[in-house]
N, C-alpha and C positions, 0 to 999 in steps of 0.2 A: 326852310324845308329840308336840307339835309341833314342838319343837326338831328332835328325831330326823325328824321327816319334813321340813322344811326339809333339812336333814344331807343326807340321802337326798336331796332334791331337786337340789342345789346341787352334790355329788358329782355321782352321775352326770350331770347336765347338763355341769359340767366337764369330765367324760370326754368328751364328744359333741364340742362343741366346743374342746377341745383337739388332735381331729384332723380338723376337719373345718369351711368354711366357714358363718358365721353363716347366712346364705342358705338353707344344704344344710340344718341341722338343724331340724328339723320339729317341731313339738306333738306328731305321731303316735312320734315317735323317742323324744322326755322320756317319756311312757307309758309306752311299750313296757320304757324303760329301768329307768325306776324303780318300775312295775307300779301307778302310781296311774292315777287317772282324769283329765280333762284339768279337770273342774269342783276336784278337789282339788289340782292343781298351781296352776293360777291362784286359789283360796282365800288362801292365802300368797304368791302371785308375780301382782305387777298384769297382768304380760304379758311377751310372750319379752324385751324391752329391760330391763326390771326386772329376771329372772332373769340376763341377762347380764350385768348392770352389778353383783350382788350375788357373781355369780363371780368379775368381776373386782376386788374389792372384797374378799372371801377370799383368792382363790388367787395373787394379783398383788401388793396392797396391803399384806396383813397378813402376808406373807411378808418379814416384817423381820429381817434376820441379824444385824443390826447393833445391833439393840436387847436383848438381854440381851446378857449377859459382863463381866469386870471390867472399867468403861471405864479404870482408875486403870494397868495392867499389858500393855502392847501383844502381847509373849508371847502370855499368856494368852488374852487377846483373839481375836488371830488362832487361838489352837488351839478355843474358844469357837464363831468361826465357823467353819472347817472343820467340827466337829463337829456344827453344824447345819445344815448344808449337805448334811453323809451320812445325817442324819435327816429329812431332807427328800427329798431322792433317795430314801429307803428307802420311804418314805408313798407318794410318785409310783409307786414301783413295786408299793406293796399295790393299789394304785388299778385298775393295769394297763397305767399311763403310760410306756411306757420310757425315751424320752427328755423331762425335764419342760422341758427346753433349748427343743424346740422347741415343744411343747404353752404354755410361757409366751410365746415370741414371736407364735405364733398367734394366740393370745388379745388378743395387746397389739396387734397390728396391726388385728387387724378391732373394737377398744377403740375408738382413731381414728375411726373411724367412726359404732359404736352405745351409746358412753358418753359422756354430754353433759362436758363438761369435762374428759375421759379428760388431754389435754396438759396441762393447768394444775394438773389433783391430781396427775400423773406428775412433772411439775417440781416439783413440793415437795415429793415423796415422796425425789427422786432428792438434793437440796438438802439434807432432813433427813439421808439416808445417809451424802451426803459431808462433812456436816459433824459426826457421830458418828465418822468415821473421822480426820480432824482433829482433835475433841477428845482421842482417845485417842494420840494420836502427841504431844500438846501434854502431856498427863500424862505421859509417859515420858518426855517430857523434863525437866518440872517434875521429877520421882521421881529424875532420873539413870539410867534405865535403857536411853535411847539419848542418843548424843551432842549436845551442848547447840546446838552451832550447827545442827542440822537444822532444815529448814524444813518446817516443820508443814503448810504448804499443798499444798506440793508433796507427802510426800512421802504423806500422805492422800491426796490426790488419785488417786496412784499404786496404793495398792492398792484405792479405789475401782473406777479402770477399770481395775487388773487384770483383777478378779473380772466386772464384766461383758464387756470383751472377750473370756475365757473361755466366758462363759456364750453370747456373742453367735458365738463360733465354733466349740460342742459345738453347735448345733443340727442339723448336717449327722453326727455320729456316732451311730451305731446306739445308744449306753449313753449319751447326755448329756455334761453336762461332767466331766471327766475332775478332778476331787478332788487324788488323789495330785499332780499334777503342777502344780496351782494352791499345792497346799500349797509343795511344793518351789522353788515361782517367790517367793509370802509369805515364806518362809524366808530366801529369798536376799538379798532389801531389807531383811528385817530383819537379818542376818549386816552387813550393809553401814554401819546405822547404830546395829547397838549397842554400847554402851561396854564 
């Protein structure tokens, strides 16, 4: 039972502030939303900067693409994330979130502000990504499954900030980031460096 009502808590509070300024979103809103009392939301949440920082802590943090799939199989990999990328889209949209593009930049920007060290655990979250996209471009090459002389740094690095300049320019479309067309952009670098 507490699980699930945190669950609830941290849901809908997401949903609030995922369209809407930290500032704007009120103690009377979290109630309204998740139909608790305001003594039972702070029971579990020390106060609004705790419950935000545990949003952004789920819905930011632990939204890691890049941590399952075979890291040994670049392929794979890439179809790995894609794939969790459409099931992540899909959740955002059980939610009621349409676009989660711009619901996660929201969040991440007023982060800056109301998450003590928000820059510093962002920098290493971003650090560990890029350098799971690296190892797995360094396996395909140890494996022979792209071409030997590729630079593993670069070209890591490459679908790193595919994916988020993607992600960083679906904020302004009505449906998010556009999947099909990330895949087919993933495709084409890998077409380019496989053997």
């Amino acid at each position: 039972m507490k699980q699930q009502t945190i669950d609830l808590i941290l849901k809908e509070s997401f949903k609030l502030f995922a369209g809407s300024r930290y500032e704007h979103v009120t103690v009377a809103d979290i109630e309204r939303a998740t139909k608790l009392t305001r003594g039972a939301i702070f029971y579990y949440m020390a106060n609004k900067e705790h419950l935000f920082k545990e949003i952004a802590d789920k819905y930011i943090f632990n939204q890691e693409l890049t941590s399952k799939g075979n890291k040994q199989n670049l392929a794979s990999f890439i179809d790995s994330f894609i794939g969790q990328l459409k099931d992540l889209k899909k959740q955002m949209k059980s939610l009621g979130v349409k676009n989660a593009n711009y619901a996660y930049i929201n969040i991440i920007n007023q982060a800056t502000h109301y998450y003590p060290d928000y820059i510093k655990e962002s920098k290493k979250n971003e650090k560990k990504e890029l350098n799971i996209w690296i190892e797995v471009v360094q396996n395909a090459i140890s494996s022979g499954e792209i071409v030997k002389d590729t630079n593993s740094t670069a070209i890591g690095s490459i679908f790193y900030h595919l994916y988020a300049g993607f992600s960083y320019k679906s904020i302004f479309l009505p449906d998010g980031i556009d999947i099909d067309q990330l895949q087919k952009t993933f495709d084409t670098v890998y077409q380019m460096i496989k053997k």
